[in-house]
C-alpha positions in Angstrom: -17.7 57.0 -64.6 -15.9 60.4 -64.2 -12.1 60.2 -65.3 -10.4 61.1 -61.8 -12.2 58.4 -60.5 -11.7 55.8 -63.1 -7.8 56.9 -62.6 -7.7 56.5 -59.0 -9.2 53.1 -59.5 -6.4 52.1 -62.1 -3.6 53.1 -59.5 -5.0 51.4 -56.8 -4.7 47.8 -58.6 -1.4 45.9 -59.6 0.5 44.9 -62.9 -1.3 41.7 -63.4 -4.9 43.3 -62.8 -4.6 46.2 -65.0 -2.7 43.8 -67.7 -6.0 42.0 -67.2 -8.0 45.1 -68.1 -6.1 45.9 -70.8 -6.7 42.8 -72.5 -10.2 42.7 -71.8 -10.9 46.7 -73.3 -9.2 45.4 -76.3 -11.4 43.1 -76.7 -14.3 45.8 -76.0 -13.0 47.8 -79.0 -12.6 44.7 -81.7 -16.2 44.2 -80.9 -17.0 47.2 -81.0 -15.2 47.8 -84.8 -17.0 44.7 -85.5 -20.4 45.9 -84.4 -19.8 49.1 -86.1 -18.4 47.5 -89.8 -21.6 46.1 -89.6 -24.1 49.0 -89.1 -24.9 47.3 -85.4 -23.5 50.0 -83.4 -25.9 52.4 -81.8 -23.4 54.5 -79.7 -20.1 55.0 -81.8 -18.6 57.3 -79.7 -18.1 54.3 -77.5 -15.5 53.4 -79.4 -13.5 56.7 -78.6 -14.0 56.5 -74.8 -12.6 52.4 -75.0 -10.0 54.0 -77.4 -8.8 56.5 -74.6 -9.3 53.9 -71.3 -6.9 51.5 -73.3 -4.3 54.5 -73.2 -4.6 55.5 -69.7 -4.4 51.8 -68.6 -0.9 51.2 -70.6 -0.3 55.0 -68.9 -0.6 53.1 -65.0 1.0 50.1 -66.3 4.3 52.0 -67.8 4.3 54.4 -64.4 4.0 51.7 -62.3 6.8 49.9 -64.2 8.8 52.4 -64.0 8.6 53.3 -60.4 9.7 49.8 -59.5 13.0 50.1 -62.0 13.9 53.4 -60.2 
């Protein structure tokens, strides 16, 4: 999925969802550690890409926070 669109799809969806999202990509990257401390992991620049998505989901969560505050 291209970044723009994976953005606009982040915005589009509320506190609770994204904090739902958030929790479940960190679980993506423990696994992924996991599968990767254990010469299991194919693709390791998976890890990266889960690595940024995490960021740009607490991004959305801490601009949509702040939005409602102002």
């Amino acid at each position: 999925m291209k970044t723009k669109e994976y953005l606009g799809e982040l915005k589009n969806k509320s506190v609770e969802e994204l904090n739902e999202d958030l929790v479940a990509a960190k679980k993506e990257l423990f696994n992924l550690r996991f599968q990767n401390a254990t010469n299991q992991l194919d693709n390791t620049s998976r890890i990266k890409e889960v690595r940024k998505n995490i960021a740009r989901i607490q991004t959305v969560i801490t601009e949509l926070s702040n939005t409602a505050n102002a």
